[in-house]
DOROPA-583967 format. One record per residue: residue in one letter; y, x, z of N, C-alpha, C in turn. Coordinates in pm, whole numbers, padded with zeros to 5 digits, always signed. Each point is the difference from the previous one (the first is absolute). Last residue first. Example, Ala and Ser with C-alpha at 12.3 -4.5 7.8 and 13.67 -1.06 7.14 Angstrom:
REM DOROPA-583967
S-00225+01285+00708+00119+00082+00006+00109-00077+00073A-00572+00029-00007+00119-00089+00000+00120+00090+00000
END
This chain:
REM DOROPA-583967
X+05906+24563+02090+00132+00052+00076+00078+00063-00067X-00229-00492-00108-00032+00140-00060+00087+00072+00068X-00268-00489+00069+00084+00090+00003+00020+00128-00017X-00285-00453-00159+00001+00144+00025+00126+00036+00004X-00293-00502+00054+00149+00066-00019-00052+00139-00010X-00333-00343-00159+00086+00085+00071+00082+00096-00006X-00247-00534-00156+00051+00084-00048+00065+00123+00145X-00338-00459-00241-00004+00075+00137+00124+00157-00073X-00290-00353-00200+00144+00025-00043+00102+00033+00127X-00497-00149+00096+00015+00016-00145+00176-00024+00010X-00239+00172+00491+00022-00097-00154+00026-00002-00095X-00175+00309+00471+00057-00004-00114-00014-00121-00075X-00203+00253+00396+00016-00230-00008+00122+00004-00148X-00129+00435+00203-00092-00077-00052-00001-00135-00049X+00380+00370-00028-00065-00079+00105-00111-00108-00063X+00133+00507-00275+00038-00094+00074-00052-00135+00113X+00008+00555-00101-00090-00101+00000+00080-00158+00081X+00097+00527-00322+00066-00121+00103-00146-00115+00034X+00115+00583-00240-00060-00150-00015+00017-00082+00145X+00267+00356-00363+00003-00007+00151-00143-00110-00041X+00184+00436-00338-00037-00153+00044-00016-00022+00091X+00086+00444-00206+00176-00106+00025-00070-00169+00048X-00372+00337-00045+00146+00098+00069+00089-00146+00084X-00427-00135-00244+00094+00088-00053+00086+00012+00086X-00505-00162+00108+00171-00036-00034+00045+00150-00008X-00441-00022+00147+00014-00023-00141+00086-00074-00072X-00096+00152+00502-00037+00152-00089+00027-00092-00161X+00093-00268+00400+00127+00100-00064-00074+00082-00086X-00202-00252+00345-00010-00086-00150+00141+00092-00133X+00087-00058+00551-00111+00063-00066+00007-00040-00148X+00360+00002+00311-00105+00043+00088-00144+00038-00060X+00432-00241-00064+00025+00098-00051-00140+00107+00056X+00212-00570-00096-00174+00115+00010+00071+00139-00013X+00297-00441+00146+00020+00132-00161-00133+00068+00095X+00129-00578+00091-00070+00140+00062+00030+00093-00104X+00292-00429+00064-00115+00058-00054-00024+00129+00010X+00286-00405+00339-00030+00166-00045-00113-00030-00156X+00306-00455+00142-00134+00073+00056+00006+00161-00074X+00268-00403-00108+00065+00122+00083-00097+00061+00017X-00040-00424-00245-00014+00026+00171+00044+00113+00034X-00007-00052-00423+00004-00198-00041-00026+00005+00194X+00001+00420-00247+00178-00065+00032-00051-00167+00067X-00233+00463+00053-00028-00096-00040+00094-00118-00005X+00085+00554+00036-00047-00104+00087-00055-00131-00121X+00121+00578+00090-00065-00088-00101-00018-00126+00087X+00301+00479+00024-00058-00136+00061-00065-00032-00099X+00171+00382-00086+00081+00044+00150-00060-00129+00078X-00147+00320-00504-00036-00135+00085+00074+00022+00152X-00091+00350-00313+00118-00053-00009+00045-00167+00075X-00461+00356-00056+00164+00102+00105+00109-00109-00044X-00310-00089-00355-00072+00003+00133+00114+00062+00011X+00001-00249-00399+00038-00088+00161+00004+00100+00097X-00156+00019-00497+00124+00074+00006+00070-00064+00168X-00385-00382-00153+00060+00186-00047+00111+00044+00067X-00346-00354+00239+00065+00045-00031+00130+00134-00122X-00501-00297+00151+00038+00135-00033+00128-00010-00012X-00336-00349+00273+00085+00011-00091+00067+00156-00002X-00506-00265+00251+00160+00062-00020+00067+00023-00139X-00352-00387-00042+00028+00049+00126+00164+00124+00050X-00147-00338-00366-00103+00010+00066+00013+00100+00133X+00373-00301-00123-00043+00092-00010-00134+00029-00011X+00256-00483+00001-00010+00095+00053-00130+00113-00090X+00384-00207-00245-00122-00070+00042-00023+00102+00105X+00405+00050-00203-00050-00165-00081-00117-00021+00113X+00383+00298+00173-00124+00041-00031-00054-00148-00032X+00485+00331+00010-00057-00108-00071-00146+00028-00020X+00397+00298+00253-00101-00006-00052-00077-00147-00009X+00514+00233+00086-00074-00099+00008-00132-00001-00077X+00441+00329+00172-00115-00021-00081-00105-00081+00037X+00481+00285+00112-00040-00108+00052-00104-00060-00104X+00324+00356+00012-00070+00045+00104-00099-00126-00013X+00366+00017-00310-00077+00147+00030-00130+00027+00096X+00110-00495-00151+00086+00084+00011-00114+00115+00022X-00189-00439-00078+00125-00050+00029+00095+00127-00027X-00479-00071-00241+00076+00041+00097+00153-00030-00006X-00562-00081-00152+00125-00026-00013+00119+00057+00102X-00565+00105-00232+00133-00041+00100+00105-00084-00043X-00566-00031-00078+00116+00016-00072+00116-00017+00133X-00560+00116-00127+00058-00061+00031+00170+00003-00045X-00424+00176-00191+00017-00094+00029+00075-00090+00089X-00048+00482+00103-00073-00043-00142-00027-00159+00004X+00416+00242+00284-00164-00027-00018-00022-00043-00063X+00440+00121-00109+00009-00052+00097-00173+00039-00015X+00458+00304-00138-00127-00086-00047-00064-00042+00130X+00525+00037+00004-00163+00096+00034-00079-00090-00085X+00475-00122-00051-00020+00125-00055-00149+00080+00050X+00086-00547+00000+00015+00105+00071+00016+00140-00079X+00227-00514-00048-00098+00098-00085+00004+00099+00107X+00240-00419+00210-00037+00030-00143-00134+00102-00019X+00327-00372+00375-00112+00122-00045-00012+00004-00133X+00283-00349+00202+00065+00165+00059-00107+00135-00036X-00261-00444+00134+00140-00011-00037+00093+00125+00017X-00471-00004+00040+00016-00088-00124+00186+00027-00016X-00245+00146+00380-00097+00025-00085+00054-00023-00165X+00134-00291+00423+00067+00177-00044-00010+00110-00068X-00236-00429+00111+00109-00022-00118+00115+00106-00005X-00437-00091+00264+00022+00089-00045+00086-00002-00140X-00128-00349+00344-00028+00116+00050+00047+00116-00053X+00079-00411-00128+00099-00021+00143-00058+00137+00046X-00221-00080-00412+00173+00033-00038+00043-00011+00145X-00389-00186-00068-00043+00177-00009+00134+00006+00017X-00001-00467+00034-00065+00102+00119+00006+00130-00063X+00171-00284-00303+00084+00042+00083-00079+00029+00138X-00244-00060-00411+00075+00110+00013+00089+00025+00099X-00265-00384+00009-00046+00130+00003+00055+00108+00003X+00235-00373-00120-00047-00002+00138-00038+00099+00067X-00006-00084-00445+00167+00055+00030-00010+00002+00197X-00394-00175-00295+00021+00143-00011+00157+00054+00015X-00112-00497+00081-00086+00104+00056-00003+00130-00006X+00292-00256-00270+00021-00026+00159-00105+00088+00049X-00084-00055-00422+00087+00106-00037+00053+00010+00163X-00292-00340-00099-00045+00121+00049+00031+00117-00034X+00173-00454+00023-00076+00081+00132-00023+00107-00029X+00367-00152-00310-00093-00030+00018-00068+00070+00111X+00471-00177-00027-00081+00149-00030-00096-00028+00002X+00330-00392-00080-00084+00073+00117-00061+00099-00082X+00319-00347-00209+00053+00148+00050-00081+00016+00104X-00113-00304-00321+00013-00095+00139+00151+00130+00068X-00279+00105-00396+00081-00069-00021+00119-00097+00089X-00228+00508+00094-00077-00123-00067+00107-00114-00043X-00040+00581+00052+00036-00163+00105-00026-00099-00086X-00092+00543+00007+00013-00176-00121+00021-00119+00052X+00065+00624+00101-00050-00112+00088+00057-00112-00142X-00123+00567+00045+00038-00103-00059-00007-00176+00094X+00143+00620+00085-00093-00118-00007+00021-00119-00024X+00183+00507-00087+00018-00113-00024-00078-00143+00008X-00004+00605+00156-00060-00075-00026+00090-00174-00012X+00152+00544-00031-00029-00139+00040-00063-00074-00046X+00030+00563+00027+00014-00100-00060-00009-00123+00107X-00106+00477-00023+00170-00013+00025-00011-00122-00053X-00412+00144+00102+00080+00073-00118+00158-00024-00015X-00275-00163+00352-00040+00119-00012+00036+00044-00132X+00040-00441+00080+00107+00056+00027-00064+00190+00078X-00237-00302-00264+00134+00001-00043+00093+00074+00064X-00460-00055+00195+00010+00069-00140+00163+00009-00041X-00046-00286+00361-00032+00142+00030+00036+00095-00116X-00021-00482-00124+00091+00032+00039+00018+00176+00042X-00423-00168-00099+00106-00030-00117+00097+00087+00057X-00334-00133+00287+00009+00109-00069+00049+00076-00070X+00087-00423+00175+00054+00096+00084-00022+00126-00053X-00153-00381-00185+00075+00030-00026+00095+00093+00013X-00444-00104+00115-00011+00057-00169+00148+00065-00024X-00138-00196+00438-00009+00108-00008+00043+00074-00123X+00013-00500+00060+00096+00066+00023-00015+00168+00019X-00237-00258-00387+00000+00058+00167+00145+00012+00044X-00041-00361-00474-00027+00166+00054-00008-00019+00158X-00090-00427-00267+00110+00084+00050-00019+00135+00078X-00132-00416-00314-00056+00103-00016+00085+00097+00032X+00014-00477-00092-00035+00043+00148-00070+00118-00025X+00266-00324-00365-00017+00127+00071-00028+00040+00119X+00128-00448-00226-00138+00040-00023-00057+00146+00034X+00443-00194-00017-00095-00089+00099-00091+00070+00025X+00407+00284-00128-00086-00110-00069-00102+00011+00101X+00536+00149-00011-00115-00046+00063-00096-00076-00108X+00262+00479-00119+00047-00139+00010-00128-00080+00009X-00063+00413-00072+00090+00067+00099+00039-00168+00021X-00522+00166-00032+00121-00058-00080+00099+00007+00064X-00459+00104+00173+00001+00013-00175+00160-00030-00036X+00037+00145+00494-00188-00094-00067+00015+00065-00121X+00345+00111+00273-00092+00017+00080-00124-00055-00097X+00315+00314-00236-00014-00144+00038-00120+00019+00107X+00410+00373-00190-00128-00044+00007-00002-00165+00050X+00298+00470-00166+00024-00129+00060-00121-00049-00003X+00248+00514+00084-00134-00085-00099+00043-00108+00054X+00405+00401-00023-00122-00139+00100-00081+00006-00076X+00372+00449+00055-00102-00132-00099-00044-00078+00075X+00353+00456-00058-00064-00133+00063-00035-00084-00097X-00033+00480-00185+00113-00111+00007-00069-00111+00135X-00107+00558-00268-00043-00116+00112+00161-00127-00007X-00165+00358-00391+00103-00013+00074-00028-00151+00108X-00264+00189-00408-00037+00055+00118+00125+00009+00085X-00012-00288-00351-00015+00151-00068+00022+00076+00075X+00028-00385+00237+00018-00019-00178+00048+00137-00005X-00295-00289+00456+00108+00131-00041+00033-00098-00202X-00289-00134+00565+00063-00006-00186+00078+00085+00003X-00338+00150+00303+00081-00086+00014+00047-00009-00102X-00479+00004+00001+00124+00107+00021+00113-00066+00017X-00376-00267-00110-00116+00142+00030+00119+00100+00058X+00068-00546-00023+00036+00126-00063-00079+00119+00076X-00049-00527+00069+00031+00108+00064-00025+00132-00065X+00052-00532-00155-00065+00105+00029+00054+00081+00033X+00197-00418-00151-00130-00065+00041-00105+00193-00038X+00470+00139-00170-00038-00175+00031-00157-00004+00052X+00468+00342-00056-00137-00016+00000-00043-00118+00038X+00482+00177-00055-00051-00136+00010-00165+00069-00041X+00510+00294+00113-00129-00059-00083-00079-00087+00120X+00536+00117+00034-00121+00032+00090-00077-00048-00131X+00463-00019-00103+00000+00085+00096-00161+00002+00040X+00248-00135-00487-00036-00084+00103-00047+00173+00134X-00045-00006-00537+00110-00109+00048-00072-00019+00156X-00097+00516-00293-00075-00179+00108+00153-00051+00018X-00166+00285-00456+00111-00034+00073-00051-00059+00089X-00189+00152-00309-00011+00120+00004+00132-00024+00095X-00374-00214+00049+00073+00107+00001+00021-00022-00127X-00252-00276+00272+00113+00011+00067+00055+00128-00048X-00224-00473-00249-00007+00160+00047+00163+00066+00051X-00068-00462-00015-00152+00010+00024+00029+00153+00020X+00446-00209+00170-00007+00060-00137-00172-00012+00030X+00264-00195+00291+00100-00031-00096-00067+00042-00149X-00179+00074+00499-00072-00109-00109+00101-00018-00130X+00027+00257+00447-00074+00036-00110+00044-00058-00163X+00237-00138+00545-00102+00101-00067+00017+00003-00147X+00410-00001+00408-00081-00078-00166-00121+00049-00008X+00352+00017+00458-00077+00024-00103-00092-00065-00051X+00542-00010+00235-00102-00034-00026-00158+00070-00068X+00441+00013+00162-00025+00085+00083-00147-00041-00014X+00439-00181-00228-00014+00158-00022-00151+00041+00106X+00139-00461-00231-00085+00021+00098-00017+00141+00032X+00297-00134-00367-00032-00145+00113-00051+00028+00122X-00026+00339-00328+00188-00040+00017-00018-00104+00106X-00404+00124-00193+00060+00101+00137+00129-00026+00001X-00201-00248-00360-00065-00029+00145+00027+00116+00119X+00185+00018-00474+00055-00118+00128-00097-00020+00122X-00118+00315-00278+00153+00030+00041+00013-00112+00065X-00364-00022-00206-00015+00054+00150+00101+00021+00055X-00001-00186-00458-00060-00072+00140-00042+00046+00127X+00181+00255-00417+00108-00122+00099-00037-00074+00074X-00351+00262-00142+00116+00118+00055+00098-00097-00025X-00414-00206-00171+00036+00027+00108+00070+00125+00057X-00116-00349-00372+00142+00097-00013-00042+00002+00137X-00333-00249-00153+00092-00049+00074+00100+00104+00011X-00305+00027-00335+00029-00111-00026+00068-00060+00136X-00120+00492-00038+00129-00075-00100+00010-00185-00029X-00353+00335+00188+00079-00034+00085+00124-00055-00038X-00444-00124-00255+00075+00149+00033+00066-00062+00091X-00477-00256-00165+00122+00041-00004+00033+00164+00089X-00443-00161-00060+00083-00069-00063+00116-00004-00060X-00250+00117+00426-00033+00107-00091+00064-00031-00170X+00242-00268+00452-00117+00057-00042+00015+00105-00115X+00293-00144+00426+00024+00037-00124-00161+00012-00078X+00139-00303+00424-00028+00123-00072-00003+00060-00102X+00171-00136+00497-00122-00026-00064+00024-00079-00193X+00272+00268+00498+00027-00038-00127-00175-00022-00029X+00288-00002+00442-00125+00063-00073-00020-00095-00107X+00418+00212+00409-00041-00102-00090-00136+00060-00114X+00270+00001+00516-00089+00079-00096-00019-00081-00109X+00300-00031+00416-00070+00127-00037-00106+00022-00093X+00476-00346+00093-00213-00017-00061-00013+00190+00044X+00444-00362+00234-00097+00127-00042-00123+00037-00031X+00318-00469-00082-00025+00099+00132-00044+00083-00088X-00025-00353-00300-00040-00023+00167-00025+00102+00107X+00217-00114-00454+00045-00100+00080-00095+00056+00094X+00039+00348-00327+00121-00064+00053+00029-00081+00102X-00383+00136-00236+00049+00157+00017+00110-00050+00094X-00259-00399-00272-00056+00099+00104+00054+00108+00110X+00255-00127-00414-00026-00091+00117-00067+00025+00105X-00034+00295-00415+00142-00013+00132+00050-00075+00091X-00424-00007-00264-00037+00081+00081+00134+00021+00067X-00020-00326-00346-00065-00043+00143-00009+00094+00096X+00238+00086-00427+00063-00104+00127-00064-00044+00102X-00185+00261-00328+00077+00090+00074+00102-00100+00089X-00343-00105-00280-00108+00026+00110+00110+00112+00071X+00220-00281-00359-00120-00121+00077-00038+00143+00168X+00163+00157-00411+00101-00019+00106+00007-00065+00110X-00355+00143-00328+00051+00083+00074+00075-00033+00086X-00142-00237-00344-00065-00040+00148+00035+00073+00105X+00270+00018-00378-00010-00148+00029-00091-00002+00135X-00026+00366-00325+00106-00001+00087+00032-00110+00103X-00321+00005-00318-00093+00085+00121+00148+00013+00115X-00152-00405-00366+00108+00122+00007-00021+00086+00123X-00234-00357-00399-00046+00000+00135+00074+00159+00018X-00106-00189-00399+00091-00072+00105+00015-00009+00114X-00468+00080-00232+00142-00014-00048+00088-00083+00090X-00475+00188+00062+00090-00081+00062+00093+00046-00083X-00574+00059-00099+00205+00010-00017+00078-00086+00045X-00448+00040+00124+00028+00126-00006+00122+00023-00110X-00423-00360+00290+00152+00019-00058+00063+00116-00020X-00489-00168+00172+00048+00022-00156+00144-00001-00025X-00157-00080+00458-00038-00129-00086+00025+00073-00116X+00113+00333+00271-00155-00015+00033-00023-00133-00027X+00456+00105-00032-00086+00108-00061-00109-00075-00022X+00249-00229+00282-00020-00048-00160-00051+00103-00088X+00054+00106+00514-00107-00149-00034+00020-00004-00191X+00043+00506+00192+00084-00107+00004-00075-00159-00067X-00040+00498-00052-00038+00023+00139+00094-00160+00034X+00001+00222-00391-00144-00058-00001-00025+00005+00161X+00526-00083-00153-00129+00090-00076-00137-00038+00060X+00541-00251-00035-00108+00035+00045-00101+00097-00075X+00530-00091+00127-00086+00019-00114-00138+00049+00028X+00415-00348+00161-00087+00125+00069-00107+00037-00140X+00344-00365+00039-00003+00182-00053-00042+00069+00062X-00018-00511+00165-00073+00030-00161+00103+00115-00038X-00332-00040+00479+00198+00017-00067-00040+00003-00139X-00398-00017+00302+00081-00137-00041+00142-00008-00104X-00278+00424+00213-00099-00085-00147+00095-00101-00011X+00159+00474+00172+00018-00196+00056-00034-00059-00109X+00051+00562+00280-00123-00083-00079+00032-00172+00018X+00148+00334+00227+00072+00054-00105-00043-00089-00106X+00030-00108+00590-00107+00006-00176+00104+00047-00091X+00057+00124+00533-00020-00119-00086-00005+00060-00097X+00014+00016+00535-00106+00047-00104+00079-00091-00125X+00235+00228+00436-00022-00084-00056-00101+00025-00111X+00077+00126+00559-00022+00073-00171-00028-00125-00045X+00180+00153+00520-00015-00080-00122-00071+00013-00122X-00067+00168+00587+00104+00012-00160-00065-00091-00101X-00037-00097+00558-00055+00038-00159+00091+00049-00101X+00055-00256+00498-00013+00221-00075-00046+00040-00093X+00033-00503+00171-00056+00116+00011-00057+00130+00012X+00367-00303-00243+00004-00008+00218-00108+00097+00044X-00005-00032-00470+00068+00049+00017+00034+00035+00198X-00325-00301-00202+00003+00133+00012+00091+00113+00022X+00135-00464-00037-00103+00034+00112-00061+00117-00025X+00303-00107-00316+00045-00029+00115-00107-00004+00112X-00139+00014-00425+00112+00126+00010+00052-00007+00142X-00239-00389-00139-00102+00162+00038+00103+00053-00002X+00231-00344-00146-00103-00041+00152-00079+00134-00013X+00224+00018-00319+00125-00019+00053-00104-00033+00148X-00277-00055-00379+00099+00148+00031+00079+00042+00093X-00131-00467-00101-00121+00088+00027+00055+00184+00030X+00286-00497-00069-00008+00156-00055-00060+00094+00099X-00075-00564-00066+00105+00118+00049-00043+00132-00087X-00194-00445-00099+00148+00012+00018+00104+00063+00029X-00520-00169-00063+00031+00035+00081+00184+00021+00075X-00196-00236-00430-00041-00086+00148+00044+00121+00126X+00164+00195-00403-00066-00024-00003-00016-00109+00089X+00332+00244-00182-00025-00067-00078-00124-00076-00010X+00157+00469+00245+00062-00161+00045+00011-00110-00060X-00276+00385-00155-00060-00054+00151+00095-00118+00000X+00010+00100-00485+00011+00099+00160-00061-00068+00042X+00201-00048-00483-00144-00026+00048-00036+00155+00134X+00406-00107-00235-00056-00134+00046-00147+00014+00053X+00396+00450-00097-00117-00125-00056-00066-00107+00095X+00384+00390+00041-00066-00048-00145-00084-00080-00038X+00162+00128+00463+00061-00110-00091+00000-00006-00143X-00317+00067+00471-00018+00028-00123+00153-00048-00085X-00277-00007+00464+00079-00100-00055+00121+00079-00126X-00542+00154+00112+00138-00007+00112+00093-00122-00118X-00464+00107-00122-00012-00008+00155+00166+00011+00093X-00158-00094-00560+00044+00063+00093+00024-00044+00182X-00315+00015-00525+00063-00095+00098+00069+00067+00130X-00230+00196-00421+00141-00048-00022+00055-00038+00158X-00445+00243-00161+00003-00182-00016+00174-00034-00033X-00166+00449+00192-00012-00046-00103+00029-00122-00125X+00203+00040+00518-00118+00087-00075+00042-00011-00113X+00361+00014+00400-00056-00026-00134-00139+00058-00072X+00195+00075+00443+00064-00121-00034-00055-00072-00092X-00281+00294+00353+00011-00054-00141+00145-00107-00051X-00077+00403+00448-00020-00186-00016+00029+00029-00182X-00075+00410+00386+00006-00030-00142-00006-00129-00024X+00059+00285+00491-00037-00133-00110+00053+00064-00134X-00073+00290+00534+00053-00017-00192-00052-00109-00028X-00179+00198+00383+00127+00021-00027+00096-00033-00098X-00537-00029+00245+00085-00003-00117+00142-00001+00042X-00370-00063+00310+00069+00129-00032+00050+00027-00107X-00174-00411+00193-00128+00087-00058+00024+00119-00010X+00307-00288+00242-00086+00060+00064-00091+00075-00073X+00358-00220-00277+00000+00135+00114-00090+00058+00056X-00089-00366-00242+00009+00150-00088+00067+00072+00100X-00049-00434+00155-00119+00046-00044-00049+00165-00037X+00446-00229+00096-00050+00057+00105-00165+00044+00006X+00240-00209-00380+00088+00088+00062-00102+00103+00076X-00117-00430-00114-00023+00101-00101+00036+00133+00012X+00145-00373+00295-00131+00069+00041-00063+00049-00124X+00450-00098-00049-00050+00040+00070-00112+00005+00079X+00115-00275-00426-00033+00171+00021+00039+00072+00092X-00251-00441-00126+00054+00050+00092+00021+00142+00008X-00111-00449-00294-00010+00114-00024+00045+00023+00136X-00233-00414-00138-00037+00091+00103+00090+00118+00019X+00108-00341-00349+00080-00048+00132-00118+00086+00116X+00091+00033-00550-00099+00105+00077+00052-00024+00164X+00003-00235-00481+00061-00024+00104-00072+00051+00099X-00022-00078-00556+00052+00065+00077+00041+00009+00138X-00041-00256-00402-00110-00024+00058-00012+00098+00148X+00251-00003-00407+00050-00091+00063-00100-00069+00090X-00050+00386-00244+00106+00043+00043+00031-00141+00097X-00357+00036-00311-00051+00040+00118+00119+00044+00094X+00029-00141-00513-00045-00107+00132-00006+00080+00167X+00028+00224-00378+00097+00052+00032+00028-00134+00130X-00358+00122-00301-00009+00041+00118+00138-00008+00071X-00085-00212-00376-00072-00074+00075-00020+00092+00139X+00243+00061-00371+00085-00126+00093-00117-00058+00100X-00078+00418-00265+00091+00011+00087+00059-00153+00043X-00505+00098-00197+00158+00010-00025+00091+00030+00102X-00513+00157+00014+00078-00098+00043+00145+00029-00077X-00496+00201+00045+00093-00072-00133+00123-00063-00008X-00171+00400+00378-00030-00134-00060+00025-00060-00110X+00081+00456+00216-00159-00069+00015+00018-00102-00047X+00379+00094+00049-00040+00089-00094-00106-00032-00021X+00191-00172+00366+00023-00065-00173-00015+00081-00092X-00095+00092+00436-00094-00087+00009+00048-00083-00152X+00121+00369+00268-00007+00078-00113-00079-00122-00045X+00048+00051+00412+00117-00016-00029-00003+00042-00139X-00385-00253+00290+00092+00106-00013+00093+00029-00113X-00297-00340+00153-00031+00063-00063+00031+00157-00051X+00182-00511+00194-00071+00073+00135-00129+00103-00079X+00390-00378-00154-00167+00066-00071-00082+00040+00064X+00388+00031+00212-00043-00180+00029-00086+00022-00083X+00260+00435+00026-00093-00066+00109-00102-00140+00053X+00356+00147-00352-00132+00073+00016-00113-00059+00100X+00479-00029+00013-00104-00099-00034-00116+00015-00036X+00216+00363+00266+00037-00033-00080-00039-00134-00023X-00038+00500+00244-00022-00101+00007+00064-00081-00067X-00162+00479+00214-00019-00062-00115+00014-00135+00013X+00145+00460+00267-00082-00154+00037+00044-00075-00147X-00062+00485+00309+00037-00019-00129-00046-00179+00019X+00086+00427+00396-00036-00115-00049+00032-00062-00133X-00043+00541+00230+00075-00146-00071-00057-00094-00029X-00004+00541+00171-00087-00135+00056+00095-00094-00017X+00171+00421+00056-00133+00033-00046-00091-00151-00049X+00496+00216+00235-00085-00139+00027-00154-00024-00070X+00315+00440-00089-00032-00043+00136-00101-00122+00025X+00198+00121-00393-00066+00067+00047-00086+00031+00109X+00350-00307-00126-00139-00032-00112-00079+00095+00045X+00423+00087+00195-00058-00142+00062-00179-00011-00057X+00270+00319-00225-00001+00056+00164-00119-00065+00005X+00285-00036-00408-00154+00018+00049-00084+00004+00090X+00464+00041-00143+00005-00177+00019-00140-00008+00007X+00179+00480+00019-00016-00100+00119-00040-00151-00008X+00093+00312-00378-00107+00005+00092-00047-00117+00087X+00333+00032-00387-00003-00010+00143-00124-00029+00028X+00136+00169-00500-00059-00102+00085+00020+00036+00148
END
């Protein structure tokens, strides 16, 4: 494996993930025919109903920049079947819709202008295709159905390998593609993935794959970085104690595809916390956005991208280019660091008062307050009889805020 096609992923820490689909007109989320009784001609209505004339993906674009994301993940294909790009296996796309264009082809191209890297999301998973062989994680499972005769696994295979070389082919350079999913159900054998990756680095040599080809990732991983989902790992992921890049992916509310009825949208503090965490273990954080049927983000996924892009104009250096510290950080709190010398301390809430430092004292050359430059004071003067040797204590500035972070320079 080439390292290097990791660099970038490593670096940018912070991805936008965006769930979207017909789905969206149920307005229940994206898993809204599973939940339901619904046949397929009746959800499949929702294709010609289709006409998202708000979408704008440059100010989608410029949303996720400022929040400090670096990275998209766009959904070609969920679950459902219906495909978000202009598809030539199947009729049932975006350009088959009142809308007409190729949704894909419009975000790729404005993020792209943006400085964003790419990543494609798509489904391993297609309740509609008749060879797809469904298990209990599938709409006719869960009505009592549990023999499909006739039904050829090769047949779909070739189905979910012409769409992914299309993908790979007509639009420019993907940096990433994210597979969704192999369940507990099945093996990695019902998509032969070692010719399907072959071709996906023949097409795209500089690309990376996650996880998802296989549920368990040993005694083989298909794919370059692990996938933790909706939580922040106690360690950085590993498989059989060998560290690998990783993301978590998460939602701002309850759901990754828009439903009406969800106004239950995390802090922006909650999230930042998130993020910090992640990437104090060498990890990324994947945040979720559901646009609605109209293509508007909902407010108050807007509101908390907002938010984030104030903390981020202050301390997105903190984030970008940082990883795992080798010091242990204060009890309860958490570093991150850019390089040898350079260490970012993460404070959720203010302090009750001074802060202990470990393994810090004689090595400190600055301590400032990044979100102003301002000095923080190093106490060396008293309060010393019941620190350890190697601990420094710091008193930071009173007017301190919640997710308040300082620089430490090290000589």
């Amino acid at each position: 494996m080439n390292k290097d096609r990791l660099e970038w992923f490593k670096s940018a820490r912070f991805g936008l993930f965006i769930h979207w689909g017909i789905y969206s007109i149920p307005a229940q989320g994206e898993w809204v025919l599973f939940q339901n009784d619904w046949n397929y001609s009746y959800y499949e209505q929702f294709a010609s109903r289709f006409n998202p004339v708000d979408f704008k993906p440059e100010k989608w674009a410029e949303l996720a920049w400022n929040a400090g994301m670096r990275y998209v993940v766009f959904t070609t294909k969920h679950h459902d079947g219906f495909c978000m790009f202009d598809s030539k296996a199947t009729d049932f796309k975006i350009t088959n819709t009142p809308y007409g264009k190729d949704i894909l082809a419009e975000l790729i191209k404005a993020f792209r202008a943006r400085g964003l890297k790419i990543g494609l999301y798509h489904s391993l998973v297609d309740w509609r295709h008749p060879h797809y062989v469904p298990d209990a994680e599938h709409p006719l499972w869960k009505k009592g159905e549990e023999a499909f005769k006739g039904r050829d696994r090769s047949i779909y295979r070739e189905y979910l390998y012409r769409q992914v070389r299309q993908l790979l082919s007509d639009y420019g350079k993907i940096d990433l593609l994210f597979f969704d999913y192999t369940s507990k159900y099945k093996t990695p054998d019902e998509w032969e993935p070692e010719p399907l990756l072959k071709m996906i680095y023949e097409l795209q040599p500089e690309i990376i794959v996650n996880d998802r080809l296989s549920y368990w990732k040993t005694p083989k991983l298909y794919g370059d970085y692990l996938t933790p989902e909706i939580c922040v790992p106690n360690a950085a992921a590993s498989i059989d104690g060998v560290e690998y890049p990783w993301e978590t992916c998460a939602t701002m509310n309850g759901h990754w595809g828009y439903c009406s009825e969800d106004k239950n949208f995390k802090s922006p503090q909650t999230i930042l916390e998130s993020l910090v965490k992640c990437v104090s273990l060498n990890g990324n954080l994947l945040l979720n956005i559901g646009p609605d049927a109209l293509g508007r983000i909902p407010e108050g996924s807007v509101s908390i991208m907002k938010e984030l892009a104030k903390w981020m104009n202050q301390h997105s250096e903190s984030i970008h280019g940082a990883g795992r510290s080798e010091l242990p950080a204060p009890y309860g709190l958490h570093y991150t660091q850019k390089d040898k010398k350079t260490i970012y301390l993460h404070i959720f809430t203010p302090p009750m008062g001074d802060i202990i430092l470990p393994e810090l004292n004689g090595k400190i050359k600055s301590i400032e307050l990044l979100s102003d430059h301002s000095e923080t004071q190093q106490i060396t003067h008293w309060g010393m009889e019941l620190l350890d040797k190697k601990e420094l204590r710091i008193r930071p500035h009173k007017t301190l805020e919640p997710m308040s972070v300082l620089k430490i320079i090290l000589h």
